[in-house]
C-alpha positions as a LaTeX table, in Angstrom:
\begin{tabular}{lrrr}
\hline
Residue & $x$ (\AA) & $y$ (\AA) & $z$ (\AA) \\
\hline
Unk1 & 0.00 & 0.00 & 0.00 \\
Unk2 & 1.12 & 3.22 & $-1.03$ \\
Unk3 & 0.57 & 6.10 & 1.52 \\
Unk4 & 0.96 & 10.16 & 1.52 \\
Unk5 & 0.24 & 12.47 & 4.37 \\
Unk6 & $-0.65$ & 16.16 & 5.51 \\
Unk7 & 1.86 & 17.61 & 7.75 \\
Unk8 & 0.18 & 20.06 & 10.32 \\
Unk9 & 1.91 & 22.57 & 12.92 \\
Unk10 & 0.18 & 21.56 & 16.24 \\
Unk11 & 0.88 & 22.53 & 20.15 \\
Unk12 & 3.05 & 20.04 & 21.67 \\
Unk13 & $-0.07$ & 19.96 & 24.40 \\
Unk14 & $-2.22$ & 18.16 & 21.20 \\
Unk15 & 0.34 & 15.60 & 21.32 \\
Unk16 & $-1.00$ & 13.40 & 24.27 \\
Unk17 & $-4.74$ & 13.41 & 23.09 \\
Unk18 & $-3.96$ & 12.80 & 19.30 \\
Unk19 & $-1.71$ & 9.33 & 20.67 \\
Unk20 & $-3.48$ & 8.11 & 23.49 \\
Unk21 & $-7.01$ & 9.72 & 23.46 \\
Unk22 & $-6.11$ & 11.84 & 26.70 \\
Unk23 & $-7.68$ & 14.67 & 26.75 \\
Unk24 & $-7.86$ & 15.17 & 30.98 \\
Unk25 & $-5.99$ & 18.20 & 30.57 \\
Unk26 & $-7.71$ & 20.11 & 28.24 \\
Unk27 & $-9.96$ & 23.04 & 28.60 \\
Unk28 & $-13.85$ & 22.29 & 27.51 \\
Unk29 & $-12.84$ & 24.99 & 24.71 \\
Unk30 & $-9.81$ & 23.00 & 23.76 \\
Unk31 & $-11.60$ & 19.94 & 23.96 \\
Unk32 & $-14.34$ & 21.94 & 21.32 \\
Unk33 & $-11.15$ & 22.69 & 19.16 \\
Unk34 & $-9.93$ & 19.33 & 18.94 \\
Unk35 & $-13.11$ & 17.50 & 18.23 \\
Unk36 & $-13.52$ & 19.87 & 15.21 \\
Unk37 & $-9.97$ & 19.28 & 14.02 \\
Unk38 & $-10.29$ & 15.58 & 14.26 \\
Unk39 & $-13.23$ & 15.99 & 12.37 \\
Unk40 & $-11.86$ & 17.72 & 9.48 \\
Unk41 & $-9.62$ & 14.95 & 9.01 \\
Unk42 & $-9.39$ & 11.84 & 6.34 \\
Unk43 & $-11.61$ & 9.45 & 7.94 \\
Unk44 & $-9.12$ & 7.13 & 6.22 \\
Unk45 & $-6.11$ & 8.31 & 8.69 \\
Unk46 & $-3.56$ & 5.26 & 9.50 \\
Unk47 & $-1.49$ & 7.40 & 12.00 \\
Unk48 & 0.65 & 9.89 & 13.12 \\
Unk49 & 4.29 & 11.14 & 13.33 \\
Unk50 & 5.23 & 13.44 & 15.33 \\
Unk51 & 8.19 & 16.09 & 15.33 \\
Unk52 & 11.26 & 15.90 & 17.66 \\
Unk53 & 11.98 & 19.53 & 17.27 \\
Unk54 & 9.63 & 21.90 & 18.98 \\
Unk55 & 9.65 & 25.48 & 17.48 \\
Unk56 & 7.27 & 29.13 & 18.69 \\
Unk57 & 5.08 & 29.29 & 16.00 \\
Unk58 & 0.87 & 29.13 & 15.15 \\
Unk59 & $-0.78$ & 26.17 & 16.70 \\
Unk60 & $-3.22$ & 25.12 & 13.67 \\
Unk61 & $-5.70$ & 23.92 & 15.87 \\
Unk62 & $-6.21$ & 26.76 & 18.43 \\
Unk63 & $-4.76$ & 29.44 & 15.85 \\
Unk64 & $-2.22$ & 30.47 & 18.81 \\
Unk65 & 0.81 & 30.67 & 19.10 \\
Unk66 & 2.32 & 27.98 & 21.12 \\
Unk67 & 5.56 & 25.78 & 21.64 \\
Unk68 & 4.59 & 23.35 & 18.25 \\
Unk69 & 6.01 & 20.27 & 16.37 \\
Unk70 & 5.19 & 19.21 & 13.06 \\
Unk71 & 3.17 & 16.28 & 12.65 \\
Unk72 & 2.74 & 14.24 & 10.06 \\
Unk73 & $-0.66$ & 12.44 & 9.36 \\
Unk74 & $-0.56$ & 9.48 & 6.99 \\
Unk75 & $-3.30$ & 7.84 & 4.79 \\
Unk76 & $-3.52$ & 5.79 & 1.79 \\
Unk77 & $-2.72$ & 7.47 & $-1.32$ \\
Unk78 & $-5.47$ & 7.74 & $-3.64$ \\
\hline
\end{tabular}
């Protein structure tokens, strides 16, 4: 199977909730925010990499800026 993937600039605090489905520490906004991210998603998603080198820039979920990696989210290539 071939595979491709989006690469998205997300908060090093999405990190926990997009891997293990933890989302104890989030805000009920935040929790809002990442329900409507998942959602925009490919429903066909296999997984996720995620960055090693966090860098200040725009959080693409919350649209702040934040301490973010880039992560990369894999699905089969159409």
């Amino acid at each position: 199977m071939q595979v491709d993937y989006f690469t998205y600039t997300l908060a090093e605090h999405w990190v926990c909730a997009l891997e293990y489905g933890d989302a104890d520490n989030l805000s009920k906004t935040e929790e809002r925010q990442l329900s409507d991210f998942l959602e925009s998603l490919p429903g066909d998603a296999i997984g996720w990499e995620y960055g090693e080198a966090p860098r200040f820039a725009v959080d693409e979920i919350s649209g702040l800026h934040a301490q973010c990696v880039d992560c990369k989210l894999f699905f089969p290539k159409r």
